[in-house]
Every structure is written in C-alpha cells, then in structure tokens.
N, C-alpha and C positions, 0 to 999 in steps of 0.2 A: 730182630730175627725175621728171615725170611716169614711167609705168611703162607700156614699149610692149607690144602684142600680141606674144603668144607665135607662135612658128614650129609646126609640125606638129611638129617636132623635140619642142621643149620642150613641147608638147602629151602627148607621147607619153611624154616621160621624168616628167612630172608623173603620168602616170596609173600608168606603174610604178611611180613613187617612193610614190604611196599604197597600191598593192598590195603594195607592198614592206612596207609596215607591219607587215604578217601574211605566215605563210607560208601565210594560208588562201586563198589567191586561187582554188583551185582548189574548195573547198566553198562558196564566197560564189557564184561564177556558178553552182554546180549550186543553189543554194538557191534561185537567185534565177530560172532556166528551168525546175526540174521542182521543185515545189514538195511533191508528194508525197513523193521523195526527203528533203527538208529537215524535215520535220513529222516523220520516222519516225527523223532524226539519222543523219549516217555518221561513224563513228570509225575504219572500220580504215585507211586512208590515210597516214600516217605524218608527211604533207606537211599535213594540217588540225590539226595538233598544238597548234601556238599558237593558232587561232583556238577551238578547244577551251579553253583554258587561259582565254581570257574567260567570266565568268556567263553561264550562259544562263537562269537563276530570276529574275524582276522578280513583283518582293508589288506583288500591287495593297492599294494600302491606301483604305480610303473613303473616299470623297470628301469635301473640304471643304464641307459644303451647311450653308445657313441655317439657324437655329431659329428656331422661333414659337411665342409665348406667345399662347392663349386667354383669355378670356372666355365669362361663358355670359349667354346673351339664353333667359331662357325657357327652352327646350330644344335653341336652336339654340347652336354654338361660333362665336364673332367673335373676329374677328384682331385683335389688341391692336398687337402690335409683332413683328418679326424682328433678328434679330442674325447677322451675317454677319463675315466677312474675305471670300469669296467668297459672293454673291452666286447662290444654286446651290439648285437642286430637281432631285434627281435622279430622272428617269422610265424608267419598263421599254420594252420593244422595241414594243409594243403601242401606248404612249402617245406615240407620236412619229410626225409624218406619213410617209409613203413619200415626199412630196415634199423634205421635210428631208434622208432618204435617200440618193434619188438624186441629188439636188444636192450631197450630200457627196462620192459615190463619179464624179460626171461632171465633178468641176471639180480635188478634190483624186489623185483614184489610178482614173482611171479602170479599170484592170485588177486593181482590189481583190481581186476574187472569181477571179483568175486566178492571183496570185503565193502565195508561199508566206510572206511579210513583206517581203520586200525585191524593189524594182521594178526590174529589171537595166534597161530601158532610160531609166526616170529618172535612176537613179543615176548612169549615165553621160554622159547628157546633162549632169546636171548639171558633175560633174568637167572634162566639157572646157570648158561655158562657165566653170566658175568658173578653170583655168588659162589659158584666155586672156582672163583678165584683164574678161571682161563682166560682166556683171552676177550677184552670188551667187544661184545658182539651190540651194535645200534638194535638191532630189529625192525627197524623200523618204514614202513610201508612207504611206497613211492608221494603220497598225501602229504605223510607226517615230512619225511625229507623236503617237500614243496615250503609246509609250513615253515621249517626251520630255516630255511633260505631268506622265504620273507622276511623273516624277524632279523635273520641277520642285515639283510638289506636296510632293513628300516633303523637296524641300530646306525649302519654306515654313513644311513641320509642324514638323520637328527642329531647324531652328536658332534662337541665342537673339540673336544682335549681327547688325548688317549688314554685320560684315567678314566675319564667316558664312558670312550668306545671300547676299554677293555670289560668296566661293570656290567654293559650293555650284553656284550658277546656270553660271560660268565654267566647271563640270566636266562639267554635264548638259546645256548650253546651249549652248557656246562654239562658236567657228567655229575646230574643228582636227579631223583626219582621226581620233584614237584615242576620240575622244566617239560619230563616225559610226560607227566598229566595233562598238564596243558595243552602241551605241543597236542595229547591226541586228542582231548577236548575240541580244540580249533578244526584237527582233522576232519571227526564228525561233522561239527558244523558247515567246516566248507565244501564237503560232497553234498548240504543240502543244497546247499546256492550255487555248485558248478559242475559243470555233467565231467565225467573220466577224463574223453577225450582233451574236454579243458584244462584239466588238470596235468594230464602228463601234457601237454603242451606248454602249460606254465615250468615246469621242471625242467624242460627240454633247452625252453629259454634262459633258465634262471641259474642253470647249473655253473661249476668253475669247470672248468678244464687247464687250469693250470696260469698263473702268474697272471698278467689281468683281462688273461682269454674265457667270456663267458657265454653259453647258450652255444645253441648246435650249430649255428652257421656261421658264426665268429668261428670257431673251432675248426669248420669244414674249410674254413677260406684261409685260413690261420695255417694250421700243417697241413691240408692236403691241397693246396690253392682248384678248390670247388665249390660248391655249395651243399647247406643242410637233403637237399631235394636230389641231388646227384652223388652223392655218397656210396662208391660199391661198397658192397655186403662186409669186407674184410677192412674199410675202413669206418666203416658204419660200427663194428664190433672194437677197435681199437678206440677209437674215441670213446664209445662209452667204460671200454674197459680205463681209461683216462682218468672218470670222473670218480674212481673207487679210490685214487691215490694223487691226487693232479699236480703233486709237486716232486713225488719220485715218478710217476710216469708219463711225465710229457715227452716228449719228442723232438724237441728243437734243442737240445744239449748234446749234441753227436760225443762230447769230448767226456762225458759222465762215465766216469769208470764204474759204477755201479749196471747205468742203464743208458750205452752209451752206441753211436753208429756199429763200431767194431764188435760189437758183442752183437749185432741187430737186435739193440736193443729190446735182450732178454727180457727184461721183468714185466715190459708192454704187451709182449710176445705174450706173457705166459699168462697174463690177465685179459689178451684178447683169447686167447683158443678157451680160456672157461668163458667167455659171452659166447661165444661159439657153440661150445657142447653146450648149455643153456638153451642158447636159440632149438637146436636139434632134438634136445631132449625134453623141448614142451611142443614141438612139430612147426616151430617158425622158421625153418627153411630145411631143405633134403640133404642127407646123403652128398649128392653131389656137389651141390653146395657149401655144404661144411668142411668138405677134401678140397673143392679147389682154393677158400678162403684159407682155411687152415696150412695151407702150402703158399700161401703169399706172402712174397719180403715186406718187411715197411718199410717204406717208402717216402721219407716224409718230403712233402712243396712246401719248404716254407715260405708265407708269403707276406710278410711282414707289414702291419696296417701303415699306411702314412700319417701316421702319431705324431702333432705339433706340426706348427709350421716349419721346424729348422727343413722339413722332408719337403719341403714346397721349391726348393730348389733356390733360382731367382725369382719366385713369385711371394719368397719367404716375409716380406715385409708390407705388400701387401693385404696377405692371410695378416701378420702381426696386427694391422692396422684395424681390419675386421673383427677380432679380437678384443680391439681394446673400444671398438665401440660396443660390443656387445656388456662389456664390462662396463664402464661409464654412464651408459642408458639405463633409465628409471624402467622404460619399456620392459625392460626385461628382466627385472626383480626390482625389490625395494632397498637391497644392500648389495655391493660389490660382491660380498660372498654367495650368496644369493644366483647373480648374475652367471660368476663364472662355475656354480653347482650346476646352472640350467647348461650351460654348456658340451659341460667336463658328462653329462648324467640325462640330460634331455631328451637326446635323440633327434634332434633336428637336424634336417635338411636346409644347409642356406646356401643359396644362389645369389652369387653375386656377381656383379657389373663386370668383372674383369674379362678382357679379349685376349685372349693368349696369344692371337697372331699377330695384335699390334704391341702387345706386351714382350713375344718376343723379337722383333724390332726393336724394341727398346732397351731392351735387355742387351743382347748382343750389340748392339752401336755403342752401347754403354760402356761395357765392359773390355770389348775389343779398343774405347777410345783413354778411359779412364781406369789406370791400374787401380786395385782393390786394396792396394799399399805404395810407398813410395818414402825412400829410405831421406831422411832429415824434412819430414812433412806429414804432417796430420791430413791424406787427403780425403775428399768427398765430393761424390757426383752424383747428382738425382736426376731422373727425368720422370714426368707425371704427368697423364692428360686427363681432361675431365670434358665431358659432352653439354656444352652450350643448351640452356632450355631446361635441362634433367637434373645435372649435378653428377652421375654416373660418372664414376673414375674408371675411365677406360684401363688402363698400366699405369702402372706406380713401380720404378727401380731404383736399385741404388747401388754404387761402384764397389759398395763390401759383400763378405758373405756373414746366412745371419746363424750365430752363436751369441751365446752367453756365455761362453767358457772362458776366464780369464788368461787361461794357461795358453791357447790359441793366438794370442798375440794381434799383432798389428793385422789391418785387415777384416778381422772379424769384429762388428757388434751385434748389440739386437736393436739400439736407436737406430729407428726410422726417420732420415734426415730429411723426407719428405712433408710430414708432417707434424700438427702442434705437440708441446709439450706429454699435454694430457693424455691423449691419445701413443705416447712410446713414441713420440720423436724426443727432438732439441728442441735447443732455445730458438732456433730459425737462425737466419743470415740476412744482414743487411741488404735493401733489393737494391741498389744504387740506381741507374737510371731507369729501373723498368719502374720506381715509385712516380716517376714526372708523368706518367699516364691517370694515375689518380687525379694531381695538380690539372692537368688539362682537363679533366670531367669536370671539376670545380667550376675552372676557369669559364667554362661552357653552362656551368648551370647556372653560372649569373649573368648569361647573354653576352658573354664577352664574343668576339670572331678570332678563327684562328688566321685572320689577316691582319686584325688588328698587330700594331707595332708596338715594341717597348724598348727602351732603353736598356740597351745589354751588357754597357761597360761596366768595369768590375767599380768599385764603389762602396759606401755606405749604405745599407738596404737598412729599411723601416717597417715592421711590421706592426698592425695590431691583431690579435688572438684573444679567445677567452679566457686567457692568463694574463691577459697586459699586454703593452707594448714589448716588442721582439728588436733588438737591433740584430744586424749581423753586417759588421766591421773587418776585413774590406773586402767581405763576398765572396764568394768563391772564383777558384781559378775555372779556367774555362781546357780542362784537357780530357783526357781517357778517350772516351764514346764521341766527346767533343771534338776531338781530332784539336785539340789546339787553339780555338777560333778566336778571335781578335771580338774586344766589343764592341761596341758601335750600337744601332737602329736596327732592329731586328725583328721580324715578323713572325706571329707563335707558331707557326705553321715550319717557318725555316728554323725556328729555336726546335722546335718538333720532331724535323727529320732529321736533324744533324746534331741533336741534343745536347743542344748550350747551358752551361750550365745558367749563366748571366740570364738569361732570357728567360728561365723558370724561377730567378730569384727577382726579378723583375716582375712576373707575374703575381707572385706573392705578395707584392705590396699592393697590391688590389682585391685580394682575398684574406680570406681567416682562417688561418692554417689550422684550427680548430674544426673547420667547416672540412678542410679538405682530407683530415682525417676521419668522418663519419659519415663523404661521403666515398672513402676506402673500405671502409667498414661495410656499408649499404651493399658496396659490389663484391662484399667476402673475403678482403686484406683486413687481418687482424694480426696481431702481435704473438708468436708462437708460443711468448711464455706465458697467456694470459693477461699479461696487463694490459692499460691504456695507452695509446699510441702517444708516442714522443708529439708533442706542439713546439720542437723548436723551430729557428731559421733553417737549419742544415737538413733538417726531414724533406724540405723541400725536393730534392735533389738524391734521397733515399739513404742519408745518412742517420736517420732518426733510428727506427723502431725495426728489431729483427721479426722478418716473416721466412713463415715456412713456405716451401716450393708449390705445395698442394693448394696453399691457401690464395697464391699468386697464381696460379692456373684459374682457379674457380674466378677468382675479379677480370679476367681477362673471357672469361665464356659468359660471364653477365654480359658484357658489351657484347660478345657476336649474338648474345641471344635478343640485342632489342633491349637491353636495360635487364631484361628477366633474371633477377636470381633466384639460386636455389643451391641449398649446400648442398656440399658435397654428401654421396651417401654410395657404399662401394655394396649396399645388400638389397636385390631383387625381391627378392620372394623366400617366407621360410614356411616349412614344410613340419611340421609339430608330429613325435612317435604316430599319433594316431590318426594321421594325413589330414588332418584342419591345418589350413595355414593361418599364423600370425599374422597378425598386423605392422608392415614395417614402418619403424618410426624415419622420420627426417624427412618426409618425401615431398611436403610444401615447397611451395616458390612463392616471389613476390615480385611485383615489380620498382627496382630501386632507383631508377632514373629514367626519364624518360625517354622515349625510342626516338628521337628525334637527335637528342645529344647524344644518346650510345653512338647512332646513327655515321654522325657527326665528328666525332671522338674516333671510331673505326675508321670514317675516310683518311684521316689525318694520320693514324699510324699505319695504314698501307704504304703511303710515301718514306715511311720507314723504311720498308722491305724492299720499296724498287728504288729508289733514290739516297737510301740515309745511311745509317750506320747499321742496319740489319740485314742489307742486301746479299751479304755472304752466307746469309743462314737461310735465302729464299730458293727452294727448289724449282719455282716457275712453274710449276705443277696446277697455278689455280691461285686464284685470290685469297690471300694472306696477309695479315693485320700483324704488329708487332711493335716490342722497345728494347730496345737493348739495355745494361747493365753493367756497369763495372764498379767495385767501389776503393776506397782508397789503396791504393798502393798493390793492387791488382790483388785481393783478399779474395776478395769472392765475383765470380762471373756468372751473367744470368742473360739469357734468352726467352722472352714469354711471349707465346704467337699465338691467334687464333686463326680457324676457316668457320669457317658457317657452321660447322658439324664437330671437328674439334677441338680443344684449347689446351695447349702443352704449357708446359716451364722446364729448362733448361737451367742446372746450377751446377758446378763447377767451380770448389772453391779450397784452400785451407784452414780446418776446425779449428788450428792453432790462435790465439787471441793476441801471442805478444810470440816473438820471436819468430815470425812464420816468415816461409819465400814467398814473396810475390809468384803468382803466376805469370808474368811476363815475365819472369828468370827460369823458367821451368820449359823443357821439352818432357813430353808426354807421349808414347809411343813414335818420336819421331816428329810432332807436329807442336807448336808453341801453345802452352796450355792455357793460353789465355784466350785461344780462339778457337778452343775444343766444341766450345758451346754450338759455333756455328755450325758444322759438321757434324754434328748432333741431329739439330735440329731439320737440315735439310734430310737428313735421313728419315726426322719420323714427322715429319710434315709431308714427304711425298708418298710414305706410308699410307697417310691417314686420307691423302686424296683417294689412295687407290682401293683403300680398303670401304669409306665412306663418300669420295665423291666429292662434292664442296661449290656452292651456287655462289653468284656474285653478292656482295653486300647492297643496303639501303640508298641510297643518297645521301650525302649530307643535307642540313637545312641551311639554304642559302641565306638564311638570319644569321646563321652562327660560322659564316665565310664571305662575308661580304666586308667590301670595301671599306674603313671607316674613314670618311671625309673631313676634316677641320679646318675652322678659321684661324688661318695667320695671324694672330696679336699683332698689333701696331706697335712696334718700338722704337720709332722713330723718333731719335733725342735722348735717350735711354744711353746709358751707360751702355757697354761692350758685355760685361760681364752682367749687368742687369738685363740686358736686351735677352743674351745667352741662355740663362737660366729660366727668364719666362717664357723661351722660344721651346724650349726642351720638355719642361711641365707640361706644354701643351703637347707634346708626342712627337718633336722634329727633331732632325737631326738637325747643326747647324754649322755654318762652316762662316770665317770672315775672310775677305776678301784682301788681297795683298797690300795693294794701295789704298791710299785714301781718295776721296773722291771733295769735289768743289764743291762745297756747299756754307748754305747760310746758318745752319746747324754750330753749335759750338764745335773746336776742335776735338777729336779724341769720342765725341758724343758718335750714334746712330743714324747716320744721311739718311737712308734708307733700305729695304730688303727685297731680295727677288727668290719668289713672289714679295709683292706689296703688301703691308696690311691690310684685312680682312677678305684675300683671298682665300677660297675654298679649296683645299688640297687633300691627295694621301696622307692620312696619318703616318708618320715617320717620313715624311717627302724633306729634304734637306732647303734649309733656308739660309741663301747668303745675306752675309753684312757687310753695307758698305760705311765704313768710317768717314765721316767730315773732318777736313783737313782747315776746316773756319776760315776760307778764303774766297769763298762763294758770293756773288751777288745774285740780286733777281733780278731777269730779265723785265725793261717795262715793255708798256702795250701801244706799240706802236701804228698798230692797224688802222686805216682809214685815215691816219694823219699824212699830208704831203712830205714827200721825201726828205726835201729840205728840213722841217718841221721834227720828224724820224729819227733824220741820222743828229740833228741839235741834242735831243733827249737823250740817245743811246749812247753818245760821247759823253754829254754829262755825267750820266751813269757810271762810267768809268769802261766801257767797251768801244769796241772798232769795230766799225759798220763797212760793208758789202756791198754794192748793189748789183741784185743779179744780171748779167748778160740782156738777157729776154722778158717780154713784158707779159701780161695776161691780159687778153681782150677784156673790153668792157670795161666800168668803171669811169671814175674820171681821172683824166691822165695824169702821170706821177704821181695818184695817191698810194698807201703803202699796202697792200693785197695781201701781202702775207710776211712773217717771220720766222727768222729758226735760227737760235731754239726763239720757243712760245713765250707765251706773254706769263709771267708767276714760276718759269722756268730757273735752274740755279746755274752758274757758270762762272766761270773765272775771271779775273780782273784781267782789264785788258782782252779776255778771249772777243770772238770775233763775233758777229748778228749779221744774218743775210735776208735780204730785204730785197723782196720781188715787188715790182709797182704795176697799175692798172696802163692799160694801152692808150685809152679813151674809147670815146663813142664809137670810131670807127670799126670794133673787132678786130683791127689789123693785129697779128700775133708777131712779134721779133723785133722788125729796124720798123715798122710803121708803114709797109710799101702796099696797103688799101686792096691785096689781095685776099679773095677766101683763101680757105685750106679743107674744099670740099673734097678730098681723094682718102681724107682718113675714114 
C-alpha cells in the first residue's frame, strides 16, 4: 500500500528519532546558530560525547583532473591529447567568475557565509519534508555537499571492483541519517582548517556537471567553449543550474526529447531562471541583469576535450607511444595501475619532444607515398627521427590510422610499428642491410681498416661466436642492395658502399658475432620482441633478429653523436596539478664507442649516400650518413640516415610472414614500392636540413683507413692449388698465368710469382702464377772467362751462344763482360746466351779503331 502522510505526531517522533541517533542534539543546533562557537569546538558538555566520537579530520586529497600531452609548434606548446576519468582543470579563487560564485551560494546555501557548516534551518526543512513522506529534500549546506564529493572521490580513487565502489558510494552517499552525521561532523571540522572562500572553490572544482565533465572550467570550456573567469551571467546561471540535475540537464544532447535543442532545451531553461531569481532575490545582480539574462537563448559551444590519443590525428601513435611509457615506468608508480591512475586523474602537464613541423613533413610524405591499406597486402610504413646527442624523438608516423575498433577494418590499428613490443608496437622487422652498419662498428673496434681487403666470393664461411663454431654453407648470394656483384677481393669500404653481401660475411670470419651483437645493443639496436639478438651467420647481413624502426634510428644518432648514446625518450618536462615539476626519467647518456670509430664508421656510410646504393635517398641538402636495406624477397625496405642534428629510419614493408607480395611486385601510388623508401627519405632529410641546419662530420681516424700492406709468401714449388690457397689466406687475389714458363722447377709445380716472394704489397693486390713446364736449365757463370772458354761451357750446358756485334772498353780483350740471361738464371734447352766481351786496354768501343767517343 501506498505510504500516507505522516501526522504532526509522526513528524515529530521522526525528528527525535534522528536526533536520537546522537546524543549530540544539543552541539549540532549550537553548531549550526552560532557558528563561531562551532569552529572553535565544545567538548566539555558531557551530553556531545558521541557526537565527538565521530571524525572530525576529512584529507582533502587532489582532485581527479585531466592530463595533457603537448607538442611543440616552433616555440609555441599545442595540445596533442588529454586523458581523464574526470574530466577537470582545477582553477584558483581568482580564475572563477564571481557570477559562478554567487550563483553557487544564491541557489545552493544561500546563508553560506553565515553558518558555521551546517545550515540549521535546511536541515530541518529538509527532515520534515523528508518524513512526511514528500519529496527527498538533501538540506544540505554548500560544506556538507563539498564533503560528500570528497568521499565520493575518494571512494573512486581507492577502490578496485564494483561491488566496492558500490559499498563505498552506499556509505558516503546513501539516503540514511548516520551518513548525514557525519557528513556534518566533517563539515564543522573542515570550516576549522579552511576559510569560505576555500571552500566554495573546492565545490566549484569538484562538482559534476554532467557525464565526465567536472569543476567550473571543464564545464565553461566544455558547453560554452570559454572559461570559468569569462562566463556571462546567463551562462554562469545555466551551469550552475547544471549541477542540481547534471545528467537530465546538460546541454550537449540537442536530440533529448525531454531536454532537447528544439524545445531550447526547457528543463535547463527553467533551472537557469530559478539561479536567476535566486541571484536577484539575495541582490547578486539587478533588475537589469536578471531581464537581459533571463531573455537569453542557450546557446551551447560544444567543445569537446581531445580525449585519448585516437584525437591526435597523425600524431596518434606517437601520444600512444607516450603512453605507454608512462605506463611501463617505475617513475611513475609502483604498479601499472598505479601509473595509468596518475595519468587518467593526475593532472599533469607533459611536454614532450615532438616537432609538429617536422612531424608534419613526415606525416604527409608518409601518407601521400604509403596507402593506409592496400588490397591482397598486410601493408606498413614508418618513419621516425630521433636527435643525435639527446635521444628526443623528434616525429614518429605510420602509413595506418589509429583505432582499436575491430569492426574498422584494414588500415586501422593501434600497434605502433615504430616501435618495441613493450611499449604498443610489434615484433619489429628484419633490418636487412642497414644491420651491416653494426658489423662495420665491430669490424672497426677491433682496429680492423675500411681498406683493408677480404675475400668476397660466395663460399663456405667459418665463424666462431660465444655459441661455438657457426658455419654458413655456401654464403650468401650477393643481390638486392647488392646490385648483383660478382665476388672476388674486395675492400670494406667498396663492400660498404655497394653492400656486398660476400664482403660482410667475409668480415665475419674475423669477428664474433656475439661481439657484434652487443656492440648493436651499445648503440640502441635491440630486438623489438625483447629477446636476445640472433648469433647466427645470416644476422650478419640483417637477417637475424627483428628490430623496430625507432630503435634503428636511435643506433644510427649514436654514431652522428660521436659514439654518445642515449635512449630514446619522447617527454621534456612534466608539470605536476600543483606546478612542481617531476623528474623525468630516461634522460642519461653514455658513451658506447668511441668517437674516433663512430667517427670513422660515419665517413664510410657517406659514401653510401654520394656513391652507393642510398644515393637516391640523398637530397644534397648537406652532409648525410646512411645504409640501405632490403631483406629477402623484397619483405621489408629500410632507409636509416643521419646529419649532425638528426637521425631518421625509413621502413616500408608487408606484416604478412608467409604469403606476402614482394614489394618489387607492387606499384604504390604510381611509384615501385620497393623504392618508396627513398622518396621518403629525401623528403624528410631536406626537411631536417631546413628545419635544423646540419655541420660537416669528424674525420675518420686514419688508423682505421689506412692501407694494409703484406708480404707475398714464397710459393715457389708449391703446388698450383697449394700455392693458390696460401696466396688467398694471406688476403690476395690470385690469378695463373696461361702458359707455362721454362724452368728447373718440377713440371705442373710453382716457377714463380709477380710480385716475387716476400714482396710488400696491397692487401688484396693480385698475385700471378707462373707454372714450370720442367724444361728449364740454369744458365752458368760465364763472366770473366775468355770467349772461347764461355761459349765451350754454355754449349756444354745445352744452349747456343751469341756473341754480341760490339765490344766494351776496357778489360782484357775477348774476355766475357757480360751475359743474358745472368748467371743462376732458368731458360730453355737449346735457348740462346749473348755474350758481350771486353775491348782491351785500348778503350776503343766497336771494331777496335783506337778512337775516343769524347762527344757523348
């Protein structure tokens, strides 16, 4: 049965029975008529005993207010994204109109600034409407409403389940009389420890306004796109009249048949003209005032926050990336929930590293090269730069837009292909040849020169590693980036710019591909899924271990900086609710190699960009360092360049693992996708001149480019294929020569080489072989013996003697002055020996006719 009106009777034993709750009945009405009394506390009474025994301390704890992530434009900060639970900017006493004010204090407690917390004649009003059964009136003072916010907030912050957060809300919230004691117990208490004004500023802040719009200036920017401080009087009164019902009368629901644009939205309407008369009829604003507000449309600006990163546009993966470092870092709690509470509820300001002008650059090059889908292809296109020296990630894009919505389809994710796993990327992408930039730091930090030569034909390679011995059977092919190249002798330098494969797996066998993986790691190449980087043969050459884009930018800004690393880190400065800034974490450097080999390392991948296979990606804008990339079967394409100032990566490739198109079978807006990369990159490398400028590099260290010289081995007798292999070992190329040559050598054996043994040559200088044909005699030594004497011996010998035309002064005559060939010289049977003899005493030179030959 309905539930009838209460008697005066039952009126009156309901208002005892509440007062009966407490034995404080008698310090609640003095609190509540002489409020100075109540601020200053009475305890000796004997009879306020219980109502004593309730808290009178309520911790204000900070507000739940929004964060926002910046951007920097130039030198101006732009608003990227906010992240909220509430919806809240909290403002000081100053920044808040007086019309917001007195609309607070004329509609909700008009005797605010008179009571001491508790409003004795609301509260009673209320009580008897609420026992006879009319309508639930609160009563309750603009204090007590502050209180009840807190607690609610605090139930919001502390609890983790919603059977909780509902017990929470039913204890700070509910409709029963020991919630309302308390609530004013606290009240008291907190007019001792906070002046008025504080107090309604706290309310001002803390209130709802509707769905997860909180405090006056959320609300003011929110439907009237203004501020709490700029509020006219008729919006000033609509908002507050807001906060009496904030989910039937907000204002951003034009279509609400109840309280909707078409009706001008009535029911707001008719809760703003009572803050109105309110205002008018305690004298907070005139007559005149009251008629022109009162005749005002609403009007609502909605202006809706940039909530989450999807509102960042293409800077949406970036903000995600920010995100998720905030989340991941100990800095900034001690559990992931933690992390993203300080977030979602903190109220920080974070400034971070991102350039919008180079970023849109990137963006647009991006986008207008690389569709965001592409029908029989999983595709993906990043481009990323980071600032050499810092680690600041200048732009970071990517060819999708970002959603989570699965229904959305191709084209949109929320992985960030840019970077690691942890952080809301992938698993990374193989770097194919921009990993042989690692191998050459190695190469270089164990003094090797990029002159030195190595054997570049395809082959059997041999490695050892901190796993063991590596073979890799029979090496890889020498194409993509390669252009194709034949093997042969090859110097790191020419393996460098025209990126052999041969000639990196060559270098391998003189390092530990163990070694060359940590000193990848040193320069900020790590493995996107987390693990340990691959130690096989094939990593050589960047088929091992998938890295992300970001994290191949950062190794590539170590070397322009001089060896200096420093990770990457995309946040500046944050700015904490109560203007102290935090401490941002990541911001160490170190130095991982030293500047001599970065040095060194950098000159060698310039000849990349004017001579090599990255010359298409050079805008000629300024000194610029690079490696190209392709990896099997045109999967993935990569461009990673640095200038002094800063260091991009370029990536271009399909997600697909098995059934995918090569991109050399793909046009892509028109242009072959496999050479996107380069067109990219001259785009945002001439950018980065313009935007940053960019000074020459170091020198290389002439230790680590200089010539290497070697002695020729002696193979002289040596098998063909013995001689071969020891000639090679030593770093030659070797060639044999067509014929055989005469000599006293066995047949089939080594005559000799040119150079000779233990000449000093270029490392990789080509050494011919001459083969002994085993027919060879030596020539004897005929010198000084009489001709007759001469030609007896060198017919014996088995040769045919000459004697020359003309004679040489001096001597005694017909003795033998000279021979050719020489004396221990080899020649054929039967070949021929010419034999010049002495003139005599006389000097006469020719037939002997006792003339000088003073005229020469």
């Amino acid at each position: 049965m309905p539930e009838q009106k209460r008697t005066a009777r039952g009126v009156v034993g309901g208002l005892l029975g509440f007062i009966g709750l407490s034995a404080a009945a008698g310090v609640l009405v003095t609190a509540t008529v002489t409020p100075a009394l109540a601020v200053t506390g009475i305890t000796a009474n004997s009879a306020i005993g219980v109502f004593d025994d309730l808290p009178e301390y309520l911790e204000i704890t900070p507000l739940m207010e929004k964060s926002n992530i910046y951007a920097k434009d130039g030198d101006k900060n732009v608003l990227l994204a906010s992240f909220y639970e509430q919806n809240r900017v909290e403002v000081q006493w100053d920044e808040i109109s007086q019309y917001l004010k007195d609309a607070a204090v004329a509609t909700e407690d008009n005797r605010y600034y008179e009571h001491g917390g508790i409003d004795l004649t609301g509260t009673l009003r209320a009580i008897v409407s609420n026992q006879l059964g009319e309508d639930t009136q609160g009563g309750s003072s603009i204090t007590q409403q502050y209180v009840k916010n807190v607690r609610i907030q605090k139930c919001e912050s502390e609890t983790d389940t919603k059977e909780e957060l509902s017990k929470c809300y039913d204890e700070v919230a509910g409709v029963h009389y020991s919630r309302k004691l308390k609530e004013m117990r606290y009240a008291i208490g907190l007019e001792k420890e906070y002046s008025k004004d504080e107090i309604l500023r706290g309310y001002l802040n803390i209130s709802g306004f509707g769905g997860v719009i909180y405090g006056v200036e959320s609300a003011a920017n929110y439907y009237f796109g203004t501020s709490a401080k700029d509020v006219t009087l008729a919006q000033a009164a609509t908002l507050m009249g807001i906060v009496n019902n904030p989910n039937l009368l907000r204002i951003d629901k034009p279509d609400n048949p109840d309280n909707g644009e078409e009706n001008g939205y009535a029911l707001t309407k008719k809760r703003r003209d009572v803050v109105l008369v309110a205002m008018k009829h305690y004298g907070k604003i005139t007559d005149e005032q009251y008629e022109e507000a009162v005749n005002t449309e609403i009007k609502p600006n909605i202006t809706a926050p940039k909530g989450g990163c999807a509102a960042a546009g293409s800077n949406a993966y970036f903000c995600d990336y920010v995100t998720q470092v905030i989340s991941e870092n100990e800095a900034f709690g001690d559990t992931k929930p933690e992390r993203v509470s300080l977030l979602k509820r903190g109220g920080l300001d974070i400034y971070t590293s991102l350039d919008l002008r180079l970023q849109k650059t990137e963006a647009d090059s991006l986008h207008a090269a690389v569709p965001s889908h592409e029908d029989g292809m999983k595709l993906g296109g990043t481009a990323t730069s980071i600032e050499p020296g810092t680690g600041r990630i200048l732009a970071m894009v990517q060819n999708t837009a970002y959603s989570n919505n699965p229904e959305k389809g191709a084209g949109y994710t929320v992985v960030n292909y840019n970077t690691d796993k942890t952080y809301g990327g992938s698993s990374g992408f193989q770097p194919g040849s921009t990993w042989k930039t690692m191998v050459l730091v190695e190469w270089l930090l164990q003094g090797h020169s990029t002159q030195e030569i190595v054997n570049a034909t395809r082959r059997d390679f041999h490695y050892q590693t901190c796993n063991g011995p590596v073979a890799w059977a029979p090496g890889p092919k020498n194409a993509g980036d390669g252009g194709g190249m034949p093997g042969g002798m090859y110097s790191v330098q020419r393996g460098t710019t025209q990126s052999i494969n041969t000639v990196f797996a060559a270098m391998g066998e003189k390092l530990d591909i163990c070694d060359v993986n940590k000193t990848a790691v040193a320069l900020g190449a790590h493995a996107a899924n987390g693990d340990e980087l691959q130690a096989n043969a094939s990593s050589l050459i960047g088929s091992g271990s998938t890295i992300a884009p970001l994290s191949m930018a950062n190794a590539y800004a170590t070397l322009a900086a001089g060896g200096k690393h420093c990770e990457p880190r995309a946040i500046d400065k944050i700015v904490k609710a109560d203007g102290s800034e935090m401490e941002v974490p990541g911001t160490s450097c170190d130095q991982a190699i030293p500047e001599n080999v970065a040095a060194t390392a950098v000159q060698s991948l310039t000849q990349v960009m004017t001579q090599g296979t990255g010359r298409a990606g050079n805008p000629y804008a300024g000194p610029v360092f690079g490696k190209t990339g392709t990896t099997d079967a045109y999967k993935d394409t990569w461009l990673a360049t640095s200038t002094t100032e800063v260091a991009n990566a370029v990536w271009v490739g399909n997600l697909n693992s098995t059934n995918f198109t090569p991109m050399n079978h793909k046009y892509l807006n028109g242009a072959p996708a496999h050479r996107i990369k380069f067109g990219l990159t001259q785009e945002i490398v001439r950018k980065t001149f313009e935007l940053y400028g960019g000074n020459d590099f170091p020198a290389a260290d002439k230790d680590l480019t200089r010539r290497i010289l070697k002695d020729v081995p002696d193979v002289v007798g040596q098998s063909v294929e013995e001689a071969t292999q020891s000639l090679k070992d030593a770093g030659f190329t070797v060639s044999v020569a067509d014929e055989q040559v005469d000599s006293t050598i066995e047949a089939g054996k080594v005559a000799s080489t040119d150079p000779a043994g233990g000449a000093r040559v270029n490392s990789g200088s080509t050494v011919t072989i001459s083969v002994s044909n085993g027919e060879g005699r030596e020539v004897p030594d005929v010198v000084g013996e009489s001709y007759d004497a001469a030609k007896n011996k060198l017919e014996s010998a088995g040769f045919t003697v000459k004697k020359a035309g003309s004679c040489e002064p001096g001597g005694e005559k017909d003795t033998v002055a000279a021979q050719d060939p020489g004396a221990g010289e080899t020649s054929g049977d039967g070949s021929t020996v010419n034999v010049t003899v002495y003139c005599g005493d006389t000097g006469d030179k020719g037939k002997g006719n006792g003339k000088g030959n003073d005229d020469d």
